[in-house]
VEXNU-759944 format. One line per field, with one value per residue: residue number from 0; x, y, z of N, C-alpha, C, CB in turn. Coordinates in Angstrom, 2 decimals, always signed. Glycine has a CB too. Layout:
<nodes>
pos [NUM,...] $
n_c1 [X,...] $
n_c2 [Y,...] $
n_c3 [Z,...] $
ca_c1 [X,...] $
ca_c2 [Y,...] $
ca_c3 [Z,...] $
c_c1 [X,...] $
c_c2 [Y,...] $
c_c3 [Z,...] $
cb_c1 [X,...] $
cb_c2 [Y,...] $
cb_c3 [Z,...] $
</nodes>
This chain:
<nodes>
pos [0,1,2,3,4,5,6,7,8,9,10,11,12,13,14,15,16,17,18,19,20,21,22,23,24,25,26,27,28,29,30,31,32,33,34,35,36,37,38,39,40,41,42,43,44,45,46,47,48,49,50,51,52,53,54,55,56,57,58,59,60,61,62,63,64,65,66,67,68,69,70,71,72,73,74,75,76,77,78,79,80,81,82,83,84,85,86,87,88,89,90,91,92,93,94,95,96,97,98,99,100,101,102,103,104,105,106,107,108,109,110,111,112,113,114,115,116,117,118,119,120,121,122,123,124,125,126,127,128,129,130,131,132,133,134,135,136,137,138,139,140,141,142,143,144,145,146,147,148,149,150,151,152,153,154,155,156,157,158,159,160,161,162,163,164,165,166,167,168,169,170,171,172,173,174,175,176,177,178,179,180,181,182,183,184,185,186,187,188,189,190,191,192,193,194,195,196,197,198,199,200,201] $
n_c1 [-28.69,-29.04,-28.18,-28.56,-29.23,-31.26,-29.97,-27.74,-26.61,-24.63,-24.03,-24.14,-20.71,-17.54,-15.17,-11.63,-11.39,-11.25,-13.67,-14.56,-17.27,-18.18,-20.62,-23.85,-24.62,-27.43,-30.24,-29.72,-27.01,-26.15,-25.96,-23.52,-21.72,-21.30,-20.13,-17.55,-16.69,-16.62,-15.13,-12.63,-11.95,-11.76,-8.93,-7.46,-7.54,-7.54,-8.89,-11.15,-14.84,-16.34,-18.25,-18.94,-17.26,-18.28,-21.02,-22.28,-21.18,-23.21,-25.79,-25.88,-28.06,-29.19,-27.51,-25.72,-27.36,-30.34,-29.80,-30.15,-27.20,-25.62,-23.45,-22.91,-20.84,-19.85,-18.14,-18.48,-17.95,-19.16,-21.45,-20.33,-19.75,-16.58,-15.69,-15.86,-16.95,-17.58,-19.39,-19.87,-21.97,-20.20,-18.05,-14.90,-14.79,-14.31,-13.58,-12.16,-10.75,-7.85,-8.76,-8.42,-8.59,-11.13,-12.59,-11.56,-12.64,-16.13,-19.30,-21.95,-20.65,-18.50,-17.70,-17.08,-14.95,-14.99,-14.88,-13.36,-12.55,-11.09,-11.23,-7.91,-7.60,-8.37,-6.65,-4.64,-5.86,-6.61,-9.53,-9.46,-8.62,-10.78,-12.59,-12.17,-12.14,-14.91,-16.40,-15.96,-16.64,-19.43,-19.96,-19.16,-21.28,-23.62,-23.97,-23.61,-21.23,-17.58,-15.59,-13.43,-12.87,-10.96,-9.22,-6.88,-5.49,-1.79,-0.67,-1.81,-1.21,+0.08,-1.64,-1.17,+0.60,-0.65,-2.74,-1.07,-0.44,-2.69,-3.91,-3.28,-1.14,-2.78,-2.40,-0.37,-1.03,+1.17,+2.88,+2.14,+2.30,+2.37,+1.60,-1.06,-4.12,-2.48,-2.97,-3.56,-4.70,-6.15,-6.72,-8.46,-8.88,-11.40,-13.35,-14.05,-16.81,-17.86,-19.36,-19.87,-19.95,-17.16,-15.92,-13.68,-11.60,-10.11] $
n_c2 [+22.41,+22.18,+24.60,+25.20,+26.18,+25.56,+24.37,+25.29,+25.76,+25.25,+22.65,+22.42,+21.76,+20.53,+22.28,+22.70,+21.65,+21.43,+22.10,+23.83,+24.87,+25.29,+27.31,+27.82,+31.05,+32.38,+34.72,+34.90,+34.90,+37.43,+39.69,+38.87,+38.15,+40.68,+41.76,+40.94,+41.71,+44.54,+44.55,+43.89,+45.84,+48.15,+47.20,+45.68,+46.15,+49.08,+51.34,+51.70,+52.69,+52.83,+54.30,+53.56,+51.19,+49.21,+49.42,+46.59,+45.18,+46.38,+45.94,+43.09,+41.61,+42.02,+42.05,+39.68,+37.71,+37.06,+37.14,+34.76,+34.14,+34.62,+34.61,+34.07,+32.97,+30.95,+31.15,+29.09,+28.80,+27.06,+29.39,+31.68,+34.19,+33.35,+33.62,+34.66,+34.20,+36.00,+35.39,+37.35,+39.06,+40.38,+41.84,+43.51,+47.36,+49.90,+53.54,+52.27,+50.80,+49.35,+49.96,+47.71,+45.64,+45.58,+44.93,+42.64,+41.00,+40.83,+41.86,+39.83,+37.27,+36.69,+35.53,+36.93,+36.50,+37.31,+39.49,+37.44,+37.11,+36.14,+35.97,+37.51,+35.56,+33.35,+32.24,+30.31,+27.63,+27.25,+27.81,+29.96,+28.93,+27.15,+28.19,+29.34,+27.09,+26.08,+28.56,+28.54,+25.96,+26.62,+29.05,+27.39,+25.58,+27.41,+27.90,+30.55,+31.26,+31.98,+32.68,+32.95,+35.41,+37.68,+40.84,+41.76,+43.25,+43.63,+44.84,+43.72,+41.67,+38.82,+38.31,+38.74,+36.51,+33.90,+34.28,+34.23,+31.24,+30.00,+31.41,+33.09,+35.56,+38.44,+41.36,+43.42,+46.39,+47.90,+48.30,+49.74,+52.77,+55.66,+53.44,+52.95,+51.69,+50.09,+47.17,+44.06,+41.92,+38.79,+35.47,+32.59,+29.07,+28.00,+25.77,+22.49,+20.07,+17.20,+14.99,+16.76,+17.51,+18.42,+21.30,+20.82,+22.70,+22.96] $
n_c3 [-47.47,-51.08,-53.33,-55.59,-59.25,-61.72,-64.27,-64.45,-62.44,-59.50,-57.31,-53.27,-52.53,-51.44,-50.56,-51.20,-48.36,-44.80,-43.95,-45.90,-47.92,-51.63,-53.54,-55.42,-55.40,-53.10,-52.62,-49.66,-49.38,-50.16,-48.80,-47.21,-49.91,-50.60,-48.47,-48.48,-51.18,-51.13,-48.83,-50.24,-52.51,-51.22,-48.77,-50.66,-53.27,-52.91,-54.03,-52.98,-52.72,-56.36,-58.52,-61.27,-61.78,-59.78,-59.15,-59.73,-57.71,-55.32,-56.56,-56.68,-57.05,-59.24,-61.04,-61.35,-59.93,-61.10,-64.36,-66.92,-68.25,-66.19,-63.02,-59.73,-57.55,-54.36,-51.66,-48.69,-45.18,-42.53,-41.46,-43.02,-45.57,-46.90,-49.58,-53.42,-56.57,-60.01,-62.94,-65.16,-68.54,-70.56,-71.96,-71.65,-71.76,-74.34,-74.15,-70.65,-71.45,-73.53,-77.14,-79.12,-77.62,-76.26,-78.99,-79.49,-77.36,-76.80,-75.99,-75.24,-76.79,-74.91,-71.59,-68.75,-66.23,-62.98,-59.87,-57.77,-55.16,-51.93,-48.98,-46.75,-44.59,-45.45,-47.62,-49.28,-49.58,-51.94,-52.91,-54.72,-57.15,-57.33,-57.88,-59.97,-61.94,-61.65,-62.37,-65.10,-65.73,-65.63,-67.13,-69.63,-69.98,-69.97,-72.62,-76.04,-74.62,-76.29,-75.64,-72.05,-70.53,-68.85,-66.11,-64.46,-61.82,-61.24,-59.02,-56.89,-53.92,-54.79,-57.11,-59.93,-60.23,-59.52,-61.32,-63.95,-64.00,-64.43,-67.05,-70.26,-71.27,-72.34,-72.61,-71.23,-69.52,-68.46,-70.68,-72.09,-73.83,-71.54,-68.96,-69.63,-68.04,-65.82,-65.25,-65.97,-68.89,-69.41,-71.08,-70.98,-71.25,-72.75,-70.67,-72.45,-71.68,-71.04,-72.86,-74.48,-78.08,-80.18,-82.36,-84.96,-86.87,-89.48] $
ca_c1 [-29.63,-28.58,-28.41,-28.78,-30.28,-31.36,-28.72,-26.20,-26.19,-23.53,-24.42,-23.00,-19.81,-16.52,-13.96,-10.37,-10.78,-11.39,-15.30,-15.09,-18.26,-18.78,-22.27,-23.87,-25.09,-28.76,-30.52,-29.55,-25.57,-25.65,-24.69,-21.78,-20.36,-20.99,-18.89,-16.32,-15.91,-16.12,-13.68,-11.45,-11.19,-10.80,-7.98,-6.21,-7.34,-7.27,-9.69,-12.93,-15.97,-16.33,-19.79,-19.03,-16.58,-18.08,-22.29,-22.75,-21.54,-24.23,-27.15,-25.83,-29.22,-29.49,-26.13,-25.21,-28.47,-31.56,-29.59,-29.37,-26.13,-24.33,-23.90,-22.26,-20.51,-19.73,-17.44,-18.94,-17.51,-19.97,-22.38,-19.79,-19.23,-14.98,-14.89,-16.42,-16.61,-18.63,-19.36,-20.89,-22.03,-19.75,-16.48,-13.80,-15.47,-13.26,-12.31,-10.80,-9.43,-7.91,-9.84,-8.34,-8.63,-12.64,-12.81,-11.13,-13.64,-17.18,-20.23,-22.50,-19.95,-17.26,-17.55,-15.72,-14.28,-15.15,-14.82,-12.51,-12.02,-10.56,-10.83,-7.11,-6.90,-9.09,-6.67,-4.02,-6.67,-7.20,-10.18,-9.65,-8.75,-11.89,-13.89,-11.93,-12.67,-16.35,-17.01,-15.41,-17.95,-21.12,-19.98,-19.44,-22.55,-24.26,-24.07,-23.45,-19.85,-16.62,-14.26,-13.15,-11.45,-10.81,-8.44,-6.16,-4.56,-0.60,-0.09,-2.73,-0.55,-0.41,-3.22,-0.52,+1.75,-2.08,-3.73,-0.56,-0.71,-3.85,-4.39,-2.32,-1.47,-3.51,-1.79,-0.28,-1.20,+1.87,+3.91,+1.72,+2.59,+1.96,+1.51,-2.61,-4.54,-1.65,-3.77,-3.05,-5.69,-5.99,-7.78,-8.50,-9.08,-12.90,-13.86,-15.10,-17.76,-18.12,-20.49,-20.48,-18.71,-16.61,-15.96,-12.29,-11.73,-8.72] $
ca_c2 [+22.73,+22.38,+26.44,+24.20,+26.96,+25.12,+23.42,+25.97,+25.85,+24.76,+22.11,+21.89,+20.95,+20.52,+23.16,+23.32,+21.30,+22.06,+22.24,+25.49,+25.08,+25.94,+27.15,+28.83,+32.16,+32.64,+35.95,+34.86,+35.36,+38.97,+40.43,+38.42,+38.17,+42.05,+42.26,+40.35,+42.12,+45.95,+44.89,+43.91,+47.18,+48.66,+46.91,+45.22,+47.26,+50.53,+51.95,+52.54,+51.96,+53.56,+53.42,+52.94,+50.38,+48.37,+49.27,+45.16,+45.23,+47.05,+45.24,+41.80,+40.36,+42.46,+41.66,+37.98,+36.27,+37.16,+37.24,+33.63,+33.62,+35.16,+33.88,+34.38,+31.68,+31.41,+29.29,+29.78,+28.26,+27.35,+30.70,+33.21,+34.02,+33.91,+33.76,+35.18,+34.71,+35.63,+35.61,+38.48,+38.44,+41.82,+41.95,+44.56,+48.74,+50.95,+53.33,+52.64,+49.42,+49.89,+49.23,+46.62,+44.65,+45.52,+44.83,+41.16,+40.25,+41.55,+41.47,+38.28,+35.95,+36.59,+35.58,+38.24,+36.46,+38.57,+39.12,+36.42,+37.68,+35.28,+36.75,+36.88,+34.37,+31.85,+32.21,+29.13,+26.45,+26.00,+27.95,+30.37,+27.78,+26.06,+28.97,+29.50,+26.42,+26.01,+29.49,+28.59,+25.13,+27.52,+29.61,+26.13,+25.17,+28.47,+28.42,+31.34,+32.20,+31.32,+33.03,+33.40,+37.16,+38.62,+41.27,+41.69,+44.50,+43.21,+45.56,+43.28,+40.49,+37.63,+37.74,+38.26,+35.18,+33.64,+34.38,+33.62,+29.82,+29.83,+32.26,+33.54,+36.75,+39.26,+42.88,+43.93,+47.78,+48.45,+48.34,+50.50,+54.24,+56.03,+52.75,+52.90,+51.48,+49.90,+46.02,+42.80,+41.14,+37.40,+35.01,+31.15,+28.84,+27.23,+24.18,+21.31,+19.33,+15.91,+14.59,+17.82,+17.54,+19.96,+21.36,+20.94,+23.36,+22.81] $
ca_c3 [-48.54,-52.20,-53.70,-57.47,-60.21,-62.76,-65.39,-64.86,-61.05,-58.69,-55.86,-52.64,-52.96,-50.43,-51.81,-50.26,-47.16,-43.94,-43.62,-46.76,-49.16,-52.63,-53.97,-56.62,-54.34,-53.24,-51.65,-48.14,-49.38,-50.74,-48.11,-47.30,-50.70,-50.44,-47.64,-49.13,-52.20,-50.97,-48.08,-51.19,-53.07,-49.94,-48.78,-51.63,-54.22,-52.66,-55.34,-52.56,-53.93,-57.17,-58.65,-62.65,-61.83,-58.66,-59.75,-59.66,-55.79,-54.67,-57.33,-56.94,-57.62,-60.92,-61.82,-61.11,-59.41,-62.35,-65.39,-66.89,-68.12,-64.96,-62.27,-58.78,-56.49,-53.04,-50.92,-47.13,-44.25,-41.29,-41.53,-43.11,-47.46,-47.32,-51.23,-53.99,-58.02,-60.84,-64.63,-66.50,-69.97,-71.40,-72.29,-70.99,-72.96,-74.57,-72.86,-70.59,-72.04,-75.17,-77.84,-79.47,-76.40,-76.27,-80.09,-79.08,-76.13,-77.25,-74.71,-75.17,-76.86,-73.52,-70.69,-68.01,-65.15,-62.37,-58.83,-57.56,-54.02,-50.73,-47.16,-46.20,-43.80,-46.27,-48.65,-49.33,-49.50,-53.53,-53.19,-56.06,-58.03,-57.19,-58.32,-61.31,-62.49,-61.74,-63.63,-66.32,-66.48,-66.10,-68.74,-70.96,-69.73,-70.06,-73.95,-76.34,-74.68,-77.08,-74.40,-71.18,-70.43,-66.91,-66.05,-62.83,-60.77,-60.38,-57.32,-55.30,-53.70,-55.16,-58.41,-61.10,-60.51,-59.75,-63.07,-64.58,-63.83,-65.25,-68.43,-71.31,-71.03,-73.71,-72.70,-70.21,-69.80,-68.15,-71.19,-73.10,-73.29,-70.00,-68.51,-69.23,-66.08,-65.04,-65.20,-67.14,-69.46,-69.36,-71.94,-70.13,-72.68,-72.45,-71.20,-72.98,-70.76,-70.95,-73.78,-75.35,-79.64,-80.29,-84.10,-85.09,-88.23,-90.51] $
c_c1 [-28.86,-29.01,-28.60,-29.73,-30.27,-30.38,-27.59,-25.47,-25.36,-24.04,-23.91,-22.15,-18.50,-15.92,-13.05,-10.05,-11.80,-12.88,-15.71,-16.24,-18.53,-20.46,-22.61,-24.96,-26.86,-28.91,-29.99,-27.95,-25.08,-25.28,-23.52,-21.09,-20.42,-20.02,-17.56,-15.63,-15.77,-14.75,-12.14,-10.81,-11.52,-9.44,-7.08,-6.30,-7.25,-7.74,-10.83,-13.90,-16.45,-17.67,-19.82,-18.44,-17.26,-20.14,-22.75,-22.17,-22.85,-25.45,-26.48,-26.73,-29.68,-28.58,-25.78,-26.55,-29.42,-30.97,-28.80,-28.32,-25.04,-24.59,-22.69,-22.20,-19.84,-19.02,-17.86,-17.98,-18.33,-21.46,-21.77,-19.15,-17.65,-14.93,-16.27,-15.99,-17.79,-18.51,-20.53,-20.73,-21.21,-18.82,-15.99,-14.56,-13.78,-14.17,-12.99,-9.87,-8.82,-8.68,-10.00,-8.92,-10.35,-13.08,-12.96,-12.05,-14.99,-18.08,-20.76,-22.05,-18.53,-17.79,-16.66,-15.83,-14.35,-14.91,-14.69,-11.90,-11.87,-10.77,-9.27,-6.86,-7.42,-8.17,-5.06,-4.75,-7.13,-8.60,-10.79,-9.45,-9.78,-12.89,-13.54,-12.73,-14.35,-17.15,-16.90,-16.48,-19.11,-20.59,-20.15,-20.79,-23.89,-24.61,-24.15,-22.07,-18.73,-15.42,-14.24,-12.47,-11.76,-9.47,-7.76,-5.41,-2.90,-0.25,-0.70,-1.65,-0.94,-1.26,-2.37,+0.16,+0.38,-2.35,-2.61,-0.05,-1.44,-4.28,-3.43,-2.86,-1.63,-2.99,-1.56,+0.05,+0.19,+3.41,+3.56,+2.12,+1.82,+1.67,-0.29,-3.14,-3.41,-1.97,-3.51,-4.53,-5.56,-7.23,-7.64,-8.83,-10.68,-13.13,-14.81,-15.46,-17.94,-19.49,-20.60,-19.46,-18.61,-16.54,-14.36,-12.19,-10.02,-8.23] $
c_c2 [+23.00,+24.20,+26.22,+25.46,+26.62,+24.88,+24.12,+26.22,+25.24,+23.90,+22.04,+21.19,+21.37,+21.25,+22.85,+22.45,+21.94,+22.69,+23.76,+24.19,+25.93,+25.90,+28.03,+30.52,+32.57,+34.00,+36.23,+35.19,+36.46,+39.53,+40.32,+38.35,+39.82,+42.67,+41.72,+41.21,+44.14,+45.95,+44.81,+44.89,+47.90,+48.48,+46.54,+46.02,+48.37,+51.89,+52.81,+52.33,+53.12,+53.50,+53.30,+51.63,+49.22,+48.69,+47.79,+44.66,+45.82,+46.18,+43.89,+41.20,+40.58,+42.20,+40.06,+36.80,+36.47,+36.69,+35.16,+32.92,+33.93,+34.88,+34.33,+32.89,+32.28,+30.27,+29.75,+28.50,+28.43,+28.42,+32.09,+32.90,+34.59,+33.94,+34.16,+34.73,+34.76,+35.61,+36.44,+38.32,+40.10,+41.62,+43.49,+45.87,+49.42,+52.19,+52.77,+52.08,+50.07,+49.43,+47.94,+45.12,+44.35,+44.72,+42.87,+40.24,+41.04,+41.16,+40.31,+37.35,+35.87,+36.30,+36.22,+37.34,+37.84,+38.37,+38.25,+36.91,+36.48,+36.54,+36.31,+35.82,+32.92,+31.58,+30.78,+27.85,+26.04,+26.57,+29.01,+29.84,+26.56,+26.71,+29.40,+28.60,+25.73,+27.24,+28.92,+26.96,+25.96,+28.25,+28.58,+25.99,+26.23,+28.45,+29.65,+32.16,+31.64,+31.69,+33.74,+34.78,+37.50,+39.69,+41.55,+42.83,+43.74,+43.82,+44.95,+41.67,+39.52,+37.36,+38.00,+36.84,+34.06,+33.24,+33.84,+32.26,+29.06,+30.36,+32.27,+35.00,+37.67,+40.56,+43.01,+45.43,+48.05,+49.25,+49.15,+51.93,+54.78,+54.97,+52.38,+52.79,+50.43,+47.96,+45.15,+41.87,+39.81,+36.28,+33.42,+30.60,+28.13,+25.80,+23.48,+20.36,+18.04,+15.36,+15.60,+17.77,+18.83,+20.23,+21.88,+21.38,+23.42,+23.76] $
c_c3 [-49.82,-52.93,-55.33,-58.16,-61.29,-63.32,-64.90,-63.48,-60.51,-57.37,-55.11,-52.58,-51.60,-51.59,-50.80,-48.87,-46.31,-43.37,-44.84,-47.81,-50.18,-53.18,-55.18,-55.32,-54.28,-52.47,-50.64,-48.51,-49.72,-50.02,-47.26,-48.19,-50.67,-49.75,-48.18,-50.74,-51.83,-50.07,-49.02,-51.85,-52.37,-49.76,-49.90,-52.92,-54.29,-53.51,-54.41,-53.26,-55.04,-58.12,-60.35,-62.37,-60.32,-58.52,-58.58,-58.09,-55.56,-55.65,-57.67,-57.61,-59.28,-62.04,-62.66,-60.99,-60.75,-63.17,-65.97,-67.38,-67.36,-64.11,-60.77,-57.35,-55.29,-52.29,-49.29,-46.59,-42.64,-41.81,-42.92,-44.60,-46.58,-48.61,-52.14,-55.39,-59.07,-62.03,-65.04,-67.59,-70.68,-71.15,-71.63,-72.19,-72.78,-74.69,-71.31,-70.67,-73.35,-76.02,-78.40,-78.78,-76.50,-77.57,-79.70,-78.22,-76.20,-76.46,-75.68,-75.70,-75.91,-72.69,-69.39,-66.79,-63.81,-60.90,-57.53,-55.95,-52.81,-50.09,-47.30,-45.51,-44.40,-47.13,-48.40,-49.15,-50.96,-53.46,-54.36,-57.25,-58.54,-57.75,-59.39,-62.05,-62.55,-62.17,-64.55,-66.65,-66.39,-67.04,-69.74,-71.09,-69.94,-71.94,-74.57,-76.42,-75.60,-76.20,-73.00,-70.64,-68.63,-67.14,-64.89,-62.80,-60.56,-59.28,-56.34,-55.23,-54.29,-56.56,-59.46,-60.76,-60.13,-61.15,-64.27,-65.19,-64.35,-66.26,-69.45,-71.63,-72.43,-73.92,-71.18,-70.28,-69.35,-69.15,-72.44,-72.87,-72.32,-69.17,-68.71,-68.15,-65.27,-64.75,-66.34,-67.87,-69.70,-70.71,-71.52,-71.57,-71.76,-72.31,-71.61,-72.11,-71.58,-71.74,-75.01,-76.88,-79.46,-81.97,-84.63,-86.74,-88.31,-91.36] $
cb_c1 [-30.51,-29.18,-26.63,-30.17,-30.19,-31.95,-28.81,-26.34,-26.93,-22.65,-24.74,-23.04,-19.46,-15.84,-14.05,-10.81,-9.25,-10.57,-15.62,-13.10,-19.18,-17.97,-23.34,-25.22,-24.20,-29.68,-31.55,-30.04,-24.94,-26.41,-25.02,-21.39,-20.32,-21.84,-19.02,-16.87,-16.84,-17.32,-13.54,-11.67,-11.36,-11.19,-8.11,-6.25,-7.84,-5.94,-10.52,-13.13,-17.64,-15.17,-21.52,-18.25,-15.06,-16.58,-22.15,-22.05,-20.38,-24.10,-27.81,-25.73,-30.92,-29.61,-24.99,-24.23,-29.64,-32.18,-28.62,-29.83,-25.85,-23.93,-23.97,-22.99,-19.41,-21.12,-14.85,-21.10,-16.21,-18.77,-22.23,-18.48,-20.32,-13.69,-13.99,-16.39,-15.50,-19.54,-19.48,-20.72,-24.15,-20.10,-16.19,-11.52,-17.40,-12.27,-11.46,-10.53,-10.29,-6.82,-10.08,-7.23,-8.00,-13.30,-11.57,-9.86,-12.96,-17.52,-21.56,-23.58,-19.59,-16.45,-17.65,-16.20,-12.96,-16.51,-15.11,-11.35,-13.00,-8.96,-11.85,-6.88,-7.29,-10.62,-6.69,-3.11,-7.88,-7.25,-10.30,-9.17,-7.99,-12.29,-14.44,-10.60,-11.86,-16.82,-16.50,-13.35,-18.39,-22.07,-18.61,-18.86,-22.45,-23.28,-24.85,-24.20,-19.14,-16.55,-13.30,-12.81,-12.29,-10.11,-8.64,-5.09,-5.56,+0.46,-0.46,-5.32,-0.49,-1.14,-5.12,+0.54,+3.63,-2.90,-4.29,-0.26,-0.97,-4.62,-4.68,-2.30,-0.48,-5.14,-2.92,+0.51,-2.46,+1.89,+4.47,+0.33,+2.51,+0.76,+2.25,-3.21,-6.50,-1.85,-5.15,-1.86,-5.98,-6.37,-7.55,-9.82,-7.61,-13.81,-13.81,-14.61,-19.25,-18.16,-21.89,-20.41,-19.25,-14.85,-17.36,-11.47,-12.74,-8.85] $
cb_c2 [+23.94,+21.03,+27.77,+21.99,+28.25,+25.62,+23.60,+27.63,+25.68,+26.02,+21.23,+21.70,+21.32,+19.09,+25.21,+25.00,+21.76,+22.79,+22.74,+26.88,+25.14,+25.56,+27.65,+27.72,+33.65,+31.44,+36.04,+33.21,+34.75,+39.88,+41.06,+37.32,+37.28,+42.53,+41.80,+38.67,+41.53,+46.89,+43.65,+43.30,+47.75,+48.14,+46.34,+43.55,+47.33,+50.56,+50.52,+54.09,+51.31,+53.36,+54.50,+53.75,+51.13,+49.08,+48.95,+44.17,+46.36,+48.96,+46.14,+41.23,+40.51,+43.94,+41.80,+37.87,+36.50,+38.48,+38.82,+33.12,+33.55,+36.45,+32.31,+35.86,+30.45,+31.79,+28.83,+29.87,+28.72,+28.25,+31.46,+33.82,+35.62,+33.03,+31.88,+36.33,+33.76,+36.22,+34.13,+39.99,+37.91,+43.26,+41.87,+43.97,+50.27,+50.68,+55.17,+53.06,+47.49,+49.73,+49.81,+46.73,+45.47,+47.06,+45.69,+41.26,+40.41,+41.45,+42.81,+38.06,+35.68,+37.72,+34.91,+40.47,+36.25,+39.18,+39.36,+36.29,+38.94,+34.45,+35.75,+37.34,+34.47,+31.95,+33.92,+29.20,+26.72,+23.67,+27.80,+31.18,+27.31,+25.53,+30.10,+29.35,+25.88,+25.63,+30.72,+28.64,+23.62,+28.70,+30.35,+24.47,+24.72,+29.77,+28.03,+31.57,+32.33,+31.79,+33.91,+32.66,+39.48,+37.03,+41.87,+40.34,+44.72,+43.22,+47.24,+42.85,+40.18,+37.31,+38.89,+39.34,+35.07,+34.85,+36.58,+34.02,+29.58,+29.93,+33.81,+32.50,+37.22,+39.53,+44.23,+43.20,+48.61,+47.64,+47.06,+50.34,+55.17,+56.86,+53.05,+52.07,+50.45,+51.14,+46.37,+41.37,+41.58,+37.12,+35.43,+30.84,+27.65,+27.47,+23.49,+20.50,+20.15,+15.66,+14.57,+19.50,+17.08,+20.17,+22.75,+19.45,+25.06,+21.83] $
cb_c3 [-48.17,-52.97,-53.27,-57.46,-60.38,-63.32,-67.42,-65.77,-60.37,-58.26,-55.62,-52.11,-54.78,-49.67,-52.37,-49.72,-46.97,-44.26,-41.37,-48.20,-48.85,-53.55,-52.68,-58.63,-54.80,-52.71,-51.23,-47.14,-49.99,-51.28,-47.59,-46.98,-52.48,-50.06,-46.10,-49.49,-53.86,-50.25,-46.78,-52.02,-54.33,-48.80,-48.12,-52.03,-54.78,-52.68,-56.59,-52.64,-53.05,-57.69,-57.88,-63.86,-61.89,-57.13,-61.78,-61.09,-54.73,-54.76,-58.92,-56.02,-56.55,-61.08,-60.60,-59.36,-57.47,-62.91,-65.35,-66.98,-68.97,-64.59,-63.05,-58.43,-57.15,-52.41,-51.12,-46.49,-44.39,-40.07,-39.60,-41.68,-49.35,-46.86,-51.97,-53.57,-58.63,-60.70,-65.52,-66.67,-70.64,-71.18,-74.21,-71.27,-72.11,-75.96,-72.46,-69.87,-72.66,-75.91,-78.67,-79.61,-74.66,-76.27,-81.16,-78.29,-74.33,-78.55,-73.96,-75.54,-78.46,-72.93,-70.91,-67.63,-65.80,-62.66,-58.95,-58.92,-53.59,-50.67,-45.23,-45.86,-42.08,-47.18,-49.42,-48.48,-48.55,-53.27,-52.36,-56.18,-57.66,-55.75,-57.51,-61.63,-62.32,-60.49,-64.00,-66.34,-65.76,-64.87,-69.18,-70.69,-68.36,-69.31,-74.32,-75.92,-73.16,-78.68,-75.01,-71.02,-71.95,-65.06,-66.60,-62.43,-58.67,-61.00,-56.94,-55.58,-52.61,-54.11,-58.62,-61.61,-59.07,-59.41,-63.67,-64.39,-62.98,-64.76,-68.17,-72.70,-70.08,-73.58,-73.42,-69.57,-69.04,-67.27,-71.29,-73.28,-74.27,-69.88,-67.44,-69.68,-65.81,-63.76,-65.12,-66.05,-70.48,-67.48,-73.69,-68.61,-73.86,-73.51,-70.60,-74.09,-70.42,-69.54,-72.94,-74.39,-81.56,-79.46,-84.73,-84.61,-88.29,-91.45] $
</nodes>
């Protein structure tokens, strides 16, 4: 069954191999990508669930599914969500970013890169890479955003030398006095979709 939501939706699609599916996420997946993203800051982020910062776990559907420029994907395999990513319409708040940073990525013309989580044992298959890049066309496709921003934890294996492959890095807190939150800010560049002019200023 195609999970297609209107223009900005994602159709079944082969991600990675190996019988994994990408989708754009319907009712019936909330509470597998749920499980997937609390078991994350549990384990890899070691945060627990914190309810300013992790809210949009628990109200997926208010978060990601209603709102029509956010959106939440899903790579299943068989029955079971292994991956997770979404796009919200708000930029990084000061505090407890710095400000500048907030100033730089402002809610409804950002797009925030969000919740990018693999099951361990899913992970080496190209499927965060698969969900990078199919946010980053619903945001194009979404209209209104001019930039991509996300921010990453370097203490969780693996998601700095990750994000670094793919972004350009915007701050890294660590090098700010007291170290701030200790997290690296990323800015993707946006893609341009196929048909769509662009406006090249001189």
């Amino acid at each position: 069954m195609s999970a297609t939501t209107g223009v900005t939706g994602v159709c079944d699609a082969p991600a990675g191999g190996d019988g994994y599916v990408l989708r754009t996420a319907t009712t019936q997946d909330v509470g597998g990508a749920r499980a997937v993203m609390l078991d994350t800051v549990y384990r890899d982020l070691r945060s627990g669930y914190v309810p300013r910062w992790h809210a949009d776990i628990i109200d997926i559907d208010g978060a990601y599914l209603r709102p029509a420029r956010c959106t939440l994907l899903v790579v299943v395999r068989g029955d079971e969500v292994v991956a997770t990513g979404a796009v919200r319409d708000r930029g990084p708040q000061a505090p407890p970013n710095p400000q500048w940073v907030a100033d730089r990525f402002p809610s409804g013309s950002t797009a925030q890169l969000c919740r990018i989580y693999v099951r361990p044992e899913h992970r080496r298959h190209g499927l965060a890479r698969e969900l990078v890049r199919e946010l980053g066309d619903f945001a194009a496709r979404a209209g209104g955003y001019s930039t991509l921003y996300l921010h990453t934890d370097p203490a969780v294996p693996g998601a700095e030398p990750f994000w670094r492959s793919l972004a350009r890095e915007v701050c890294d807190e660590r090098a700010l006095p007291g170290g701030g939150q200790g997290i690296v800010h990323f800015e993707l560049p946006m893609p341009v979709l196929p048909g769509r002019a662009t406006l090249n200023i001189k």
